[in-house]
C-alpha positions as CSV (number, residue, x, y, z in Angstrom):
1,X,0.0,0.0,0.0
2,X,1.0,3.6,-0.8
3,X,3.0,5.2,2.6
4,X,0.7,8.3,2.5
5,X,-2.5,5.7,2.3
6,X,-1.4,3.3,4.9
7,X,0.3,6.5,7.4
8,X,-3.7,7.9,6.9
9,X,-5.1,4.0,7.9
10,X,-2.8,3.7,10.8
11,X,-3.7,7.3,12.3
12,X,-7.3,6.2,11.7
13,X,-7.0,2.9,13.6
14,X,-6.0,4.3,16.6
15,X,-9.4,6.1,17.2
16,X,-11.7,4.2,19.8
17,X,-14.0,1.8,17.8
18,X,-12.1,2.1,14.4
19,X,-10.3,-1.5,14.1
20,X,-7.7,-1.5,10.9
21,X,-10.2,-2.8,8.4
22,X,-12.7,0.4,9.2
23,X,-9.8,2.5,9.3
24,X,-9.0,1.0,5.8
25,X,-12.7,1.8,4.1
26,X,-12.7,5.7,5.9
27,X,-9.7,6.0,5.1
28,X,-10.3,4.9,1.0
29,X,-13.4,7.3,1.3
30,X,-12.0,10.4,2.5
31,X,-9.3,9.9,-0.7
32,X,-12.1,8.8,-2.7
33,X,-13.8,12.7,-2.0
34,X,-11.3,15.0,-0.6
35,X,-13.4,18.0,-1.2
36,X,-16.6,16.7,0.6
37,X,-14.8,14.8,3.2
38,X,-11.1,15.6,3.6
39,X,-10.8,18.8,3.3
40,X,-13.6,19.8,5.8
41,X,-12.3,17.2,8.2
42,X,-8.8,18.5,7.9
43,X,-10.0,22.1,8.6
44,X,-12.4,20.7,11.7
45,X,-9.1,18.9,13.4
46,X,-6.9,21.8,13.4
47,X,-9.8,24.2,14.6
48,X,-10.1,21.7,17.7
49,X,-6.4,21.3,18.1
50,X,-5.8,25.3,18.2
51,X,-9.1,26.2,20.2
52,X,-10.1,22.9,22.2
53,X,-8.2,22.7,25.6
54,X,-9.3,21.0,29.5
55,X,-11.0,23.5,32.1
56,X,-8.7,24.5,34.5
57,X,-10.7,24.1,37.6
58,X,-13.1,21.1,36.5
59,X,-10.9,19.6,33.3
60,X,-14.2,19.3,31.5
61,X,-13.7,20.6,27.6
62,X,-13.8,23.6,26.6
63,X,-12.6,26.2,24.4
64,X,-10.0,29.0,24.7
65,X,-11.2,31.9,26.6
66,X,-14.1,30.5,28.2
67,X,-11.9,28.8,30.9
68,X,-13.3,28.0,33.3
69,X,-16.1,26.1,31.4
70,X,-20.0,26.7,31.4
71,X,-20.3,23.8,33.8
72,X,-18.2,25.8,36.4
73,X,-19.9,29.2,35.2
74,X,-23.2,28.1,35.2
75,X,-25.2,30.2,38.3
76,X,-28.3,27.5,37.6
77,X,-26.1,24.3,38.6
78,X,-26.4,23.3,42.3
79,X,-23.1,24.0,43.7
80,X,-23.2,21.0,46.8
81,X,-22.4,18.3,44.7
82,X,-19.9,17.4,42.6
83,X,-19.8,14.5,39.6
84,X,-16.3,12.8,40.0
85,X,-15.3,11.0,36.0
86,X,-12.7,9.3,34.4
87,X,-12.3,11.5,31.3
88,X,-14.3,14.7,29.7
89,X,-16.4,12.4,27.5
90,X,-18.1,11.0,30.7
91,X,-19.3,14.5,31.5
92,X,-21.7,14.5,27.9
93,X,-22.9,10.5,28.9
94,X,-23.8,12.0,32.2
95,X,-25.5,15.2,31.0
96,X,-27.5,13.5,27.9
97,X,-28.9,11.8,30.8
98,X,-30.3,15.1,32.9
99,X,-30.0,13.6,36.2
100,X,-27.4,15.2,37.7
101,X,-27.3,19.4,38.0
102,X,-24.1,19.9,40.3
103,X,-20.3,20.2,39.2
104,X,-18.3,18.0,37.9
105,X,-14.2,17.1,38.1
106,X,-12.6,15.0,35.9
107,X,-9.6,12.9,37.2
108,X,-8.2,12.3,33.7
109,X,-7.9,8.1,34.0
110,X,-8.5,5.7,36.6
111,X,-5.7,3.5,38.4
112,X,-4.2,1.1,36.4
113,X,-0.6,-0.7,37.6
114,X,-0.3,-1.9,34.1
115,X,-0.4,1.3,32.2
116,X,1.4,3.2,35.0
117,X,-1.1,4.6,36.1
118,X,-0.5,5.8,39.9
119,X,-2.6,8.5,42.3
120,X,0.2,10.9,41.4
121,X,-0.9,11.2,38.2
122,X,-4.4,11.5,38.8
123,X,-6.2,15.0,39.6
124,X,-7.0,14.4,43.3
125,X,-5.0,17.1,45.1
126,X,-7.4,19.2,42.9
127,X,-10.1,17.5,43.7
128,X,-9.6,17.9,47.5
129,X,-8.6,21.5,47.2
130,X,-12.3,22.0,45.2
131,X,-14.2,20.3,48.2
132,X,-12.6,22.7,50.6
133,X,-13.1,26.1,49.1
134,X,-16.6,25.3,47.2
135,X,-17.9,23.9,50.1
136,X,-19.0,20.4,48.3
137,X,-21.2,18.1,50.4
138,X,-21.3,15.3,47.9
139,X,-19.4,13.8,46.3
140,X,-20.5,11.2,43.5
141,X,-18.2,8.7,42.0
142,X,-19.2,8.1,38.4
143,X,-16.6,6.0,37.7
144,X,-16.4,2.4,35.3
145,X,-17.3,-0.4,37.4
146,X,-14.4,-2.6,36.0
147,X,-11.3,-3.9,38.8
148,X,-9.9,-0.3,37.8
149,X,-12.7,1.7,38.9
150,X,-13.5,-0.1,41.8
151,X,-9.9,0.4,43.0
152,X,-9.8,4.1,42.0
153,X,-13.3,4.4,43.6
154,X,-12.1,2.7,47.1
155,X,-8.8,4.7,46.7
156,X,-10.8,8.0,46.2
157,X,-13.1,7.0,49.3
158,X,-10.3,6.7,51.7
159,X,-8.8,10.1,50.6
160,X,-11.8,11.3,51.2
161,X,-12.3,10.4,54.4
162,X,-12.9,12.7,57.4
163,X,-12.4,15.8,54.6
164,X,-12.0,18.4,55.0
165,X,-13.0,18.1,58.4
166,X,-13.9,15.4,60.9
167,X,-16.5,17.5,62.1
168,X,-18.3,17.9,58.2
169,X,-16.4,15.1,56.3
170,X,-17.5,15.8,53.0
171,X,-20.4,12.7,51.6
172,X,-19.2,10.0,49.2
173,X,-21.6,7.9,47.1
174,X,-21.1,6.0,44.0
175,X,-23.6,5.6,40.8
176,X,-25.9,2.6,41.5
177,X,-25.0,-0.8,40.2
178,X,-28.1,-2.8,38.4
179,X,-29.9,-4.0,35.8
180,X,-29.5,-2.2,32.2
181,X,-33.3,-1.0,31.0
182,X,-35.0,-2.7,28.9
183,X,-33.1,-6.0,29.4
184,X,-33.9,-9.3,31.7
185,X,-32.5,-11.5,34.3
186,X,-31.5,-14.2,31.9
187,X,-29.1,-11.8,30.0
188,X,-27.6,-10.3,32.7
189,X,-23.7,-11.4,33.8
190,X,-23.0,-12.9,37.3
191,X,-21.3,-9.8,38.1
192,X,-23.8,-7.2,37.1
193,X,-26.7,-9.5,38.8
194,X,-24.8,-9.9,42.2
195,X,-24.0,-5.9,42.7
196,X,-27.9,-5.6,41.6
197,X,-28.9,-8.2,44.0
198,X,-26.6,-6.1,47.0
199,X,-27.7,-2.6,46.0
200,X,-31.5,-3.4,46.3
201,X,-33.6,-0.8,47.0
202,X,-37.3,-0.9,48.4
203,X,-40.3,0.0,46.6
């Protein structure tokens, strides 16, 4: 295959949900129509590369000049709680959703020993220095319920505990573990069925 072709495949591939054969047939398509498809796209990826950057009090995106974010700006959002994430993405999931109003902090990964992942490279001193001068009350883990998550949630937890103050230690909960809608008992994994099973709630 042609270097230029193959350079545009492999770039392609690395995207989340593009394996190398999709990468392939975009990447045929955008050469097949590079003034339809190309060129816009290459004009769309340097606008968010010059003007898309992290919040510097939340890390939620945002654009240059409006830092910190809407979410942070926002006088309508309940300021007690705050929405703890993995990554910026996880802040659109949770807002498509319109359940949650408060803040939100993005830690910027999860622990992970095997991609060197460590607490120091986490946002958590920020996190801590947010509870104490907003005055959070809750704190929500909406983190992936993988062995990762559950390790960066329990980690997160113990930080958390007796901050800022014995006296008002600040509230830690986690998103509720169950069923997924519109699905049944006899799909569900051992895993996902035993958290639902301990996380009951009366009706």
């Amino acid at each position: 295959m042609l270097q230029p072709i193959d350079t545009l495949e492999r770039a392609l591939a690395r995207l989340p949900g593009l394996g190398r054969r999709s990468a392939g047939r975009a990447a045929l398509a955008l050469l097949r129509d590079p003034e339809r498809l190309l060129d816009p796209l290459v004009l769309a990826l340097n606008d968010a590369r010059e003007n898309v950057c992290c919040c510097s009090r939340c890390g939620a995106f945002t654009v240059r000049g409006a830092d910190p974010c809407a979410f942070c700006t926002d006088l309508t959002r309940e300021t007690t709680s705050v929405c703890v994430v993995e990554e910026p993405a996880d802040i659109m999931t949770i807002e498509e959703s319109g359940a949650f109003r408060g803040r939100y902090h993005v830690l910027g990964g999860k622990l992970s020993p095997a991609h060197r992942m460590g607490p120091e490279k986490l946002r958590l001193g920020e996190l801590k220095n947010r509870i104490a001068a907003e005055g959070f009350t809750e704190v929500l883990l909406a983190l992936s319920t993988d062995m990762e998550g559950d390790a960066t949630a329990g980690y997160v937890g113990e930080l958390l505990r007796g901050w800022p103050s014995a006296e008002v230690p600040v509230k830690v909960t986690r998103l509720a573990f169950g069923l997924p809608a519109d699905s049944g008992v006899a799909y569900s994994d051992p895993l996902t069925l035993r958290r639902a099973i301990l996380h009951r709630c009366s009706m």
